[in-house]
mmCIF file of the N, C-alpha and C atoms, coordinates in Angstrom:
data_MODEL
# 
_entry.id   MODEL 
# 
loop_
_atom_site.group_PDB 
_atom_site.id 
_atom_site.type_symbol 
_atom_site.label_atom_id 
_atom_site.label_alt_id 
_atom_site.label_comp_id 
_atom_site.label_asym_id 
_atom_site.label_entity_id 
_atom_site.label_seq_id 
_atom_site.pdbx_PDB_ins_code 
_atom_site.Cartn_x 
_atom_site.Cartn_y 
_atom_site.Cartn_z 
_atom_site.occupancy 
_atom_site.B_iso_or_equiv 
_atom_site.pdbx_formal_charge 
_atom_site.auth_seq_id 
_atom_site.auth_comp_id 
_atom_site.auth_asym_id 
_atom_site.auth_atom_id 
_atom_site.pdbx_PDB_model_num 
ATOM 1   N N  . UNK A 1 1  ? 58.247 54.193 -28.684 1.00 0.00 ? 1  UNK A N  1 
ATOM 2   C CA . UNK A 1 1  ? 56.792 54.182 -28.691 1.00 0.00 ? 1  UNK A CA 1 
ATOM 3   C C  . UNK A 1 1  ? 56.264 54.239 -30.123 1.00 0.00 ? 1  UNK A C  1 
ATOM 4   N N  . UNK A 1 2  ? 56.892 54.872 -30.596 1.00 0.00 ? 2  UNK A N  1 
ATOM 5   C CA . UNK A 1 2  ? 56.191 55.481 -32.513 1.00 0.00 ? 2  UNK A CA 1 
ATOM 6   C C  . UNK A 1 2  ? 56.735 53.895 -33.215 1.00 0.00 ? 2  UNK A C  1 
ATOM 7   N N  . UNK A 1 3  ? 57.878 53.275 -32.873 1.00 0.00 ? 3  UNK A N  1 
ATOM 8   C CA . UNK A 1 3  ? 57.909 51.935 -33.763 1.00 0.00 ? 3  UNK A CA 1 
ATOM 9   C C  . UNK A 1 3  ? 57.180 50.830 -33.010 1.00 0.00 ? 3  UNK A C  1 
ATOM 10  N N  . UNK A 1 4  ? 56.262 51.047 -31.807 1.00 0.00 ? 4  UNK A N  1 
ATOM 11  C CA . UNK A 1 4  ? 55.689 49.860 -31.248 1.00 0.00 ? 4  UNK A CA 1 
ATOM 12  C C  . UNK A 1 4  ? 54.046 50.241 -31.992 1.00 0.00 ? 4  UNK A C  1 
ATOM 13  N N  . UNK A 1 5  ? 54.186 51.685 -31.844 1.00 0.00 ? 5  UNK A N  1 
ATOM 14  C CA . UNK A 1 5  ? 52.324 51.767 -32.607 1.00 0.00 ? 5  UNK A CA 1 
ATOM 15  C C  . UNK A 1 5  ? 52.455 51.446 -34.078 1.00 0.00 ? 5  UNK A C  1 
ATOM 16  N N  . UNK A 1 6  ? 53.403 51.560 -35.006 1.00 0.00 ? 6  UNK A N  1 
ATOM 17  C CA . UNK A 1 6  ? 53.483 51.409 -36.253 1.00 0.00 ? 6  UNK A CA 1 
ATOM 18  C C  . UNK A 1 6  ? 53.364 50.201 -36.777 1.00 0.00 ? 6  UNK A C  1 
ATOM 19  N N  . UNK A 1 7  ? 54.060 49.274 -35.445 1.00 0.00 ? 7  UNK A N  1 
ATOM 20  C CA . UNK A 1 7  ? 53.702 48.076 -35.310 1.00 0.00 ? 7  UNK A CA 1 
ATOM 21  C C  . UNK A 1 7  ? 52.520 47.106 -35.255 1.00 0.00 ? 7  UNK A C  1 
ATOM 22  N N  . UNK A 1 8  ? 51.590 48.087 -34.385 1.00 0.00 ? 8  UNK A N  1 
ATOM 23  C CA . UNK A 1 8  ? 50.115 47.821 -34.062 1.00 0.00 ? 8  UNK A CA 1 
ATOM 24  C C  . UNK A 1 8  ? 49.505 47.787 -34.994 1.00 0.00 ? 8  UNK A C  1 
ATOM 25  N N  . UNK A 1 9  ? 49.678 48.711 -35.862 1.00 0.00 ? 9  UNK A N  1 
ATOM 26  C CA . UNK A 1 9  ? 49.208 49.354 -37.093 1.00 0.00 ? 9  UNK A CA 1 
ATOM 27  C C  . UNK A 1 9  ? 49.464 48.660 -38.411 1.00 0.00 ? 9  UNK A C  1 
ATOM 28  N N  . UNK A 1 10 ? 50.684 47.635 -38.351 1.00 0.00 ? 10 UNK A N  1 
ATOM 29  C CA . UNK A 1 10 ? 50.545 46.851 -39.520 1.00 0.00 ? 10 UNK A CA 1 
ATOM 30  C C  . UNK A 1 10 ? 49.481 45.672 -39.317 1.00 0.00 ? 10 UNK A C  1 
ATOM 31  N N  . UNK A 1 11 ? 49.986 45.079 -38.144 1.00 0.00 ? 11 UNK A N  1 
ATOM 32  C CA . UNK A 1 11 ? 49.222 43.933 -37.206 1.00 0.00 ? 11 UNK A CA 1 
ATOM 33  C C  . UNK A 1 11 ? 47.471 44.375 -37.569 1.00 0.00 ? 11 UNK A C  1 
ATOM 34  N N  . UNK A 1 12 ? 47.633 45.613 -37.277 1.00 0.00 ? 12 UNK A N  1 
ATOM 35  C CA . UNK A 1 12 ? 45.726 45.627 -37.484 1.00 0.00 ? 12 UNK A CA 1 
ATOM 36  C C  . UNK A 1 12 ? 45.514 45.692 -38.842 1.00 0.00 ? 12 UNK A C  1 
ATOM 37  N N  . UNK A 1 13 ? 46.242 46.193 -39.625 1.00 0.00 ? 13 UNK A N  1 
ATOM 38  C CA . UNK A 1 13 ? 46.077 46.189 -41.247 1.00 0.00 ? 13 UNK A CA 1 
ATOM 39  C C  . UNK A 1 13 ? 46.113 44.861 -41.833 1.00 0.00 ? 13 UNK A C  1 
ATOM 40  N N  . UNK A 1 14 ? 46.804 43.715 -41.256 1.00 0.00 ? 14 UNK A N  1 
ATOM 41  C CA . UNK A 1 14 ? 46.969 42.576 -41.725 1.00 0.00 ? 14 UNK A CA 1 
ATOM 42  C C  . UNK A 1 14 ? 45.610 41.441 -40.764 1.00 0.00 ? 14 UNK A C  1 
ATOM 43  N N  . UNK A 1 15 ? 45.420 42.043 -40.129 1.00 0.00 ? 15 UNK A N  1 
ATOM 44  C CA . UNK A 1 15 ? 44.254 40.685 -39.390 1.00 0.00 ? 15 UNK A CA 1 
ATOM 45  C C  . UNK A 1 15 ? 43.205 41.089 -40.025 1.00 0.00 ? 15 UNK A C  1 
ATOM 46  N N  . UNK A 1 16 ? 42.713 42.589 -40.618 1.00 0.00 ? 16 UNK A N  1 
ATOM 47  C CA . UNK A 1 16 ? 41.527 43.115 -40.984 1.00 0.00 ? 16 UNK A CA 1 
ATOM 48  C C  . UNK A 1 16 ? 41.811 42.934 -42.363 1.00 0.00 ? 16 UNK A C  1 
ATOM 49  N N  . UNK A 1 17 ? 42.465 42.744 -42.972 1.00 0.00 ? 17 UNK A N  1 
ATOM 50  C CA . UNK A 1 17 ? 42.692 42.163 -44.662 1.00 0.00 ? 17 UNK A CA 1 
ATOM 51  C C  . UNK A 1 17 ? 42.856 43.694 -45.106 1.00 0.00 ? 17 UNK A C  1 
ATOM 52  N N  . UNK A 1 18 ? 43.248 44.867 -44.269 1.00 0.00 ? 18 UNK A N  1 
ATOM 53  C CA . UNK A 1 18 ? 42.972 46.331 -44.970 1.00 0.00 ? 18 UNK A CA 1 
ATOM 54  C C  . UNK A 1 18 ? 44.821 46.214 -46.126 1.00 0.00 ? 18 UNK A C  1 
ATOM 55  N N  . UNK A 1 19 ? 45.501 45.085 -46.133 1.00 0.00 ? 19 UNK A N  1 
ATOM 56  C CA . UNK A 1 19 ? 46.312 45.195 -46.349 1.00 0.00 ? 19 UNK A CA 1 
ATOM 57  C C  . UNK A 1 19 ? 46.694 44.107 -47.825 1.00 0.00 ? 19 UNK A C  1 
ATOM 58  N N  . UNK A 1 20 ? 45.191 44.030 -48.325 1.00 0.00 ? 20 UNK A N  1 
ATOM 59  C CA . UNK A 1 20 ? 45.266 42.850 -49.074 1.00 0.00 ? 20 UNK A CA 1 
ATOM 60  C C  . UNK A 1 20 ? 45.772 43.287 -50.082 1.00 0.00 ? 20 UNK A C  1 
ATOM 61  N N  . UNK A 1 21 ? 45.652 44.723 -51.076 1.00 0.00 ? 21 UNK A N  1 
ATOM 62  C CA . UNK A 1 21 ? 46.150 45.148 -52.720 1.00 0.00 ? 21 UNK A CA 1 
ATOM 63  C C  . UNK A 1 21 ? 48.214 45.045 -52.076 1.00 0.00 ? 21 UNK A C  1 
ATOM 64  N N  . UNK A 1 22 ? 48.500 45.376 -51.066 1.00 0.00 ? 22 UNK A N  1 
ATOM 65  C CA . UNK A 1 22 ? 49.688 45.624 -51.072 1.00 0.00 ? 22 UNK A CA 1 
ATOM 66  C C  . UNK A 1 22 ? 50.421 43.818 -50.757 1.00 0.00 ? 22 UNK A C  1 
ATOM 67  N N  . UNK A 1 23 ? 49.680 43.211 -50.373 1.00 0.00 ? 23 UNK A N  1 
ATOM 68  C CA . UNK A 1 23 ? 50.032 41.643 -50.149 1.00 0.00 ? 23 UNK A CA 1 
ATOM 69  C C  . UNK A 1 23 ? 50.043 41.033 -51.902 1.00 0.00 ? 23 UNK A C  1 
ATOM 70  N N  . UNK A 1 24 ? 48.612 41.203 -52.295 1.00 0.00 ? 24 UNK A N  1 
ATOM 71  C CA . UNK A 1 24 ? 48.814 41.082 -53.951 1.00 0.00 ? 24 UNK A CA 1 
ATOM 72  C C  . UNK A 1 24 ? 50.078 41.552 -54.802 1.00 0.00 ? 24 UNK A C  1 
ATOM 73  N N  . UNK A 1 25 ? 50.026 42.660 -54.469 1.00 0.00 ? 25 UNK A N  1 
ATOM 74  C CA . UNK A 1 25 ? 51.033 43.160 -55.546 1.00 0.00 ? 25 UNK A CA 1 
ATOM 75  C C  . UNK A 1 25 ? 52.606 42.614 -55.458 1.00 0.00 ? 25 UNK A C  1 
ATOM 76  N N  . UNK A 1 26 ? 53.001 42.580 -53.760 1.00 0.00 ? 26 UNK A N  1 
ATOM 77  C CA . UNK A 1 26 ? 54.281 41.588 -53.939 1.00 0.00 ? 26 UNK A CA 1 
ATOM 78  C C  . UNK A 1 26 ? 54.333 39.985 -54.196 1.00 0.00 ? 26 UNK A C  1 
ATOM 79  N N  . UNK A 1 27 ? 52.942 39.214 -54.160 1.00 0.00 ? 27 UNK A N  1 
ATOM 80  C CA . UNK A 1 27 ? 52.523 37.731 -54.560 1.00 0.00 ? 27 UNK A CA 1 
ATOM 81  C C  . UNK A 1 27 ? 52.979 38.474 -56.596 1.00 0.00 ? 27 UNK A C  1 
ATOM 82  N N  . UNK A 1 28 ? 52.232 38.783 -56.876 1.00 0.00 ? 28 UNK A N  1 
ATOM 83  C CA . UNK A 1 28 ? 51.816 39.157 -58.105 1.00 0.00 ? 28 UNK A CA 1 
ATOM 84  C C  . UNK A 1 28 ? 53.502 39.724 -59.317 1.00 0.00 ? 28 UNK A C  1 
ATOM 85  N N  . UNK A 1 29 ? 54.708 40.564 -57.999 1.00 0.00 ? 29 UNK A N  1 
ATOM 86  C CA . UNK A 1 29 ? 55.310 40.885 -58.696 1.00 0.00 ? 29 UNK A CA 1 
ATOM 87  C C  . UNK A 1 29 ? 56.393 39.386 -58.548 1.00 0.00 ? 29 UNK A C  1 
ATOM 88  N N  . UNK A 1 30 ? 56.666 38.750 -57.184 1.00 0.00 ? 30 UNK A N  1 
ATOM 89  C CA . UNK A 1 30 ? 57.613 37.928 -57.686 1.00 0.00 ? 30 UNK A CA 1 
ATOM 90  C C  . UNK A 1 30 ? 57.001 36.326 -58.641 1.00 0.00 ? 30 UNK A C  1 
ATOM 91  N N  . UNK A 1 31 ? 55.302 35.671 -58.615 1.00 0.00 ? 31 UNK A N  1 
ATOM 92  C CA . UNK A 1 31 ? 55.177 35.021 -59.202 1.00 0.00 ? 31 UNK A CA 1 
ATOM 93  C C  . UNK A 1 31 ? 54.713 35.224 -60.494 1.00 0.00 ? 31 UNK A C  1 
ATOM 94  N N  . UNK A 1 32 ? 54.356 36.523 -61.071 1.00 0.00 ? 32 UNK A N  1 
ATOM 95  C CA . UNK A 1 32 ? 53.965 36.801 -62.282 1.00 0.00 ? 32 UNK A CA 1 
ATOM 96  C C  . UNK A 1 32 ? 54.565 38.214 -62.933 1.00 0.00 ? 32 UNK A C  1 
ATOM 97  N N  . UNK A 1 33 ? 55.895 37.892 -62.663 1.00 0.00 ? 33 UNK A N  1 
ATOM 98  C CA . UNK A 1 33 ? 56.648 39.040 -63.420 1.00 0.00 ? 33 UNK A CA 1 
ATOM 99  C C  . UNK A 1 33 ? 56.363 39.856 -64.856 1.00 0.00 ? 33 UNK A C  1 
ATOM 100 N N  . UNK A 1 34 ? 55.617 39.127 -65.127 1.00 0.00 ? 34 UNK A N  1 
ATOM 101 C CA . UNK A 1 34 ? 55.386 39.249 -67.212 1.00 0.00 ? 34 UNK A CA 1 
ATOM 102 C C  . UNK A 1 34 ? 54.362 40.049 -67.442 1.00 0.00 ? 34 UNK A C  1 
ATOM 103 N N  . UNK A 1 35 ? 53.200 39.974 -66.019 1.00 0.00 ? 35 UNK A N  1 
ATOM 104 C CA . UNK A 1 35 ? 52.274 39.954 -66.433 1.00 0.00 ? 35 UNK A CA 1 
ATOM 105 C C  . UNK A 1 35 ? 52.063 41.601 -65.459 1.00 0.00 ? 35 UNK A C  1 
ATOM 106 N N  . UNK A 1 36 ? 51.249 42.369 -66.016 1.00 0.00 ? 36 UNK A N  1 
ATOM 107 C CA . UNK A 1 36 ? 51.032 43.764 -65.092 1.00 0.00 ? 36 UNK A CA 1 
ATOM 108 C C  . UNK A 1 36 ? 49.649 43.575 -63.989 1.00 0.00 ? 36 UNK A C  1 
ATOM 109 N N  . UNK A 1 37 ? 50.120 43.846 -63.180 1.00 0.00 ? 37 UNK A N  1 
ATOM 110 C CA . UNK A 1 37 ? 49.269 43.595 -62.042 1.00 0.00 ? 37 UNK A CA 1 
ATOM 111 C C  . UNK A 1 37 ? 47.704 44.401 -62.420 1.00 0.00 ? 37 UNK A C  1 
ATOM 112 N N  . UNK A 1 38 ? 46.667 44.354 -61.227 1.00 0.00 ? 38 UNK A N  1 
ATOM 113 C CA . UNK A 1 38 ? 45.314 44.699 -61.383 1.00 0.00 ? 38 UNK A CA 1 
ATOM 114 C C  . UNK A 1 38 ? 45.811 46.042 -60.499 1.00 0.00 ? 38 UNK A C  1 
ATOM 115 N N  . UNK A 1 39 ? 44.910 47.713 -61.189 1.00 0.00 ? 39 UNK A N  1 
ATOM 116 C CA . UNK A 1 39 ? 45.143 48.323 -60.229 1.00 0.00 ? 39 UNK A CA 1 
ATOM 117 C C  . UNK A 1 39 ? 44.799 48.195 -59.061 1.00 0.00 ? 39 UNK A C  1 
ATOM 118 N N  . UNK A 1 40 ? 44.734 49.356 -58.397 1.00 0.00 ? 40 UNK A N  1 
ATOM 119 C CA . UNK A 1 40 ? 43.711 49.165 -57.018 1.00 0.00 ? 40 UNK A CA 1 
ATOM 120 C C  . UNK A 1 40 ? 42.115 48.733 -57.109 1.00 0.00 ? 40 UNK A C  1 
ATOM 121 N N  . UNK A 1 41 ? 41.304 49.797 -57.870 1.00 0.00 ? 41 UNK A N  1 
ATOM 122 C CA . UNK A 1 41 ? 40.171 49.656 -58.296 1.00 0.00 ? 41 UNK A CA 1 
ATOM 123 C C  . UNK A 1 41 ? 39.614 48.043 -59.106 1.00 0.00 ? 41 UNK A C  1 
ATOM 124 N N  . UNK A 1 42 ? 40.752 47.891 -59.903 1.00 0.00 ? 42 UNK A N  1 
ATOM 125 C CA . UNK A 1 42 ? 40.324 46.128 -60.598 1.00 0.00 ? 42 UNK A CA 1 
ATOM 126 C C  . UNK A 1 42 ? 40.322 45.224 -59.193 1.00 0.00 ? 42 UNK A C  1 
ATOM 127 N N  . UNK A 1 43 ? 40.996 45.235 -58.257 1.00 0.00 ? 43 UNK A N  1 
ATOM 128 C CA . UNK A 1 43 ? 41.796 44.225 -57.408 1.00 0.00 ? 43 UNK A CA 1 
ATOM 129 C C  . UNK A 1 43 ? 40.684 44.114 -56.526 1.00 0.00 ? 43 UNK A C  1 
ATOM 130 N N  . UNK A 1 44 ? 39.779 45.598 -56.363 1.00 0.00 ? 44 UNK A N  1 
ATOM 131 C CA . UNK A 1 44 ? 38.748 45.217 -55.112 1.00 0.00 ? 44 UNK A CA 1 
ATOM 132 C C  . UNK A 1 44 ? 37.732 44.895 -55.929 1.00 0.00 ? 44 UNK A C  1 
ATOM 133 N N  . UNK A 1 45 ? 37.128 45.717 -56.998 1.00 0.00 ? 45 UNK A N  1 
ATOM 134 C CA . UNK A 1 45 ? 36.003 44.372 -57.684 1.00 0.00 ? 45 UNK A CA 1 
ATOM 135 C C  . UNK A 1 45 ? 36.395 43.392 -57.945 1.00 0.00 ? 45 UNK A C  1 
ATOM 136 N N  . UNK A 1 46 ? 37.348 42.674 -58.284 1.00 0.00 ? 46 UNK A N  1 
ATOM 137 C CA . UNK A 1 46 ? 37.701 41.149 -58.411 1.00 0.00 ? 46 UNK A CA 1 
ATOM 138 C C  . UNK A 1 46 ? 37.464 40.626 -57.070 1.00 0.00 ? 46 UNK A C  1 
ATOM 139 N N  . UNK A 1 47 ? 38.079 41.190 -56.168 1.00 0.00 ? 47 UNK A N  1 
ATOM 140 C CA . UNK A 1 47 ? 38.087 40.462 -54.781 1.00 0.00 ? 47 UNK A CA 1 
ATOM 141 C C  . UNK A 1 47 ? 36.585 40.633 -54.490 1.00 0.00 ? 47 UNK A C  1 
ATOM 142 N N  . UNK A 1 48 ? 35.510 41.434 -54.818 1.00 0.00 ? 48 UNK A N  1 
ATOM 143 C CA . UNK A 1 48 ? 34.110 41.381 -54.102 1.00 0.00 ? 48 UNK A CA 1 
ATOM 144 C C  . UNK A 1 48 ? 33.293 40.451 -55.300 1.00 0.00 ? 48 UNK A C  1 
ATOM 145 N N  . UNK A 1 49 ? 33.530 40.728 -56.363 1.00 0.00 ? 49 UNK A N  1 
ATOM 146 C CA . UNK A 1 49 ? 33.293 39.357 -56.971 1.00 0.00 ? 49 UNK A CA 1 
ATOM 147 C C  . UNK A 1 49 ? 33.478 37.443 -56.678 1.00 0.00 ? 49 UNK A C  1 
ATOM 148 N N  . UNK A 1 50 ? 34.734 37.863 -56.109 1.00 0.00 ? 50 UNK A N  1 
ATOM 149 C CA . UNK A 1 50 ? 35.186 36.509 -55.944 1.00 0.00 ? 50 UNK A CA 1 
ATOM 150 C C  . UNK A 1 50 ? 34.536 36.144 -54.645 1.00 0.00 ? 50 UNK A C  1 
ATOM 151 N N  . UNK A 1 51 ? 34.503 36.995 -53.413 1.00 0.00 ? 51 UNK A N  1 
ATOM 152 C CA . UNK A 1 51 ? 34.103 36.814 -52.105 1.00 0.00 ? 51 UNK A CA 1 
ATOM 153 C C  . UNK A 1 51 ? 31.986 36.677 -51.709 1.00 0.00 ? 51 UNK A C  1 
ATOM 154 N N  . UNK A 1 52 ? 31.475 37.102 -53.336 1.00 0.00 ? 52 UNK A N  1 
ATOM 155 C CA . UNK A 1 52 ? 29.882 37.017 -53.398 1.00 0.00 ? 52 UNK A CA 1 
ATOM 156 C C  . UNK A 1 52 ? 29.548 36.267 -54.417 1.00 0.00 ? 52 UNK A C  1 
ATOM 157 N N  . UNK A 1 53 ? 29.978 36.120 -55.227 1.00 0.00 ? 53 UNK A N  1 
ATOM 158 C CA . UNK A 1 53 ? 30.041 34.634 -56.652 1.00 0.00 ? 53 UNK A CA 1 
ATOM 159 C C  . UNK A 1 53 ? 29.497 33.939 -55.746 1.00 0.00 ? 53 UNK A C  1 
ATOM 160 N N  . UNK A 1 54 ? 29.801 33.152 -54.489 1.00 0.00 ? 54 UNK A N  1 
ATOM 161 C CA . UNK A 1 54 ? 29.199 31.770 -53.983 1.00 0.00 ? 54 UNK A CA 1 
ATOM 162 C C  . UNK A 1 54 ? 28.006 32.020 -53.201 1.00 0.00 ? 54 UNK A C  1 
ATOM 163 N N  . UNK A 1 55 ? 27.756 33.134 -52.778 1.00 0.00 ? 55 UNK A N  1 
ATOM 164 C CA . UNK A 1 55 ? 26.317 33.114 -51.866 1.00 0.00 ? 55 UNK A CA 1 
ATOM 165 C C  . UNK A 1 55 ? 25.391 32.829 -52.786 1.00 0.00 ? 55 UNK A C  1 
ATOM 166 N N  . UNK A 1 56 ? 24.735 31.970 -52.441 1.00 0.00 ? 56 UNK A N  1 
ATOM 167 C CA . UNK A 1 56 ? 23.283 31.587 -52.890 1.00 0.00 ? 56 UNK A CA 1 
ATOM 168 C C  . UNK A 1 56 ? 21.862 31.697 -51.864 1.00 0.00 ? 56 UNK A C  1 
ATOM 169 N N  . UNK A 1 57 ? 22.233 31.722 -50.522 1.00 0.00 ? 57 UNK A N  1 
ATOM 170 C CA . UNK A 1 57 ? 21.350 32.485 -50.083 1.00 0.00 ? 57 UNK A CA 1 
ATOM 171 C C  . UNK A 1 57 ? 21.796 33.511 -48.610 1.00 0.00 ? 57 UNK A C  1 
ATOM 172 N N  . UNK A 1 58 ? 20.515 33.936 -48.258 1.00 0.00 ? 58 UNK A N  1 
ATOM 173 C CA . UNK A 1 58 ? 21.006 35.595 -47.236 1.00 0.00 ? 58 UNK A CA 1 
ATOM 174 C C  . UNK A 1 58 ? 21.628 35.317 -46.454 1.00 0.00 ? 58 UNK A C  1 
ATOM 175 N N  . UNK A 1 59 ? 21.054 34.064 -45.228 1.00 0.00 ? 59 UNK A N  1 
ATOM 176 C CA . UNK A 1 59 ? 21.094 33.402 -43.988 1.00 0.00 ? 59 UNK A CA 1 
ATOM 177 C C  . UNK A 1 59 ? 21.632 32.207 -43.915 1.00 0.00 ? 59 UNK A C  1 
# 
């Protein structure tokens, strides 16, 4: 039962994007080895930057 909810629990972390700094960081460590990743805090203003940069309007 505890490895079928843990299960649930990645599944919901990954459809809700709650799992995006830890998806980055393994993109980030095997294609940009050289380079030091964004912490946590850089990674979500970049990402709310990047995700409101294009609205131009409300509706």
């Amino acid at each position: 039962m505890r490895a079928w909810l843990q299960q649930v629990r990645a599944w919901l972390r990954e459809v809700t994007g709650d799992d995006a700094y830890e998806r980055y960081l393994q993109h980030h460590h095997a294609q940009h080895p050289e380079q030091a990743p964004l912490d946590r805090q850089e990674f979500y203003l970049a990402e709310q930057q990047r995700k409101w940069s294009g609205v131009k309007r409300c509706c």
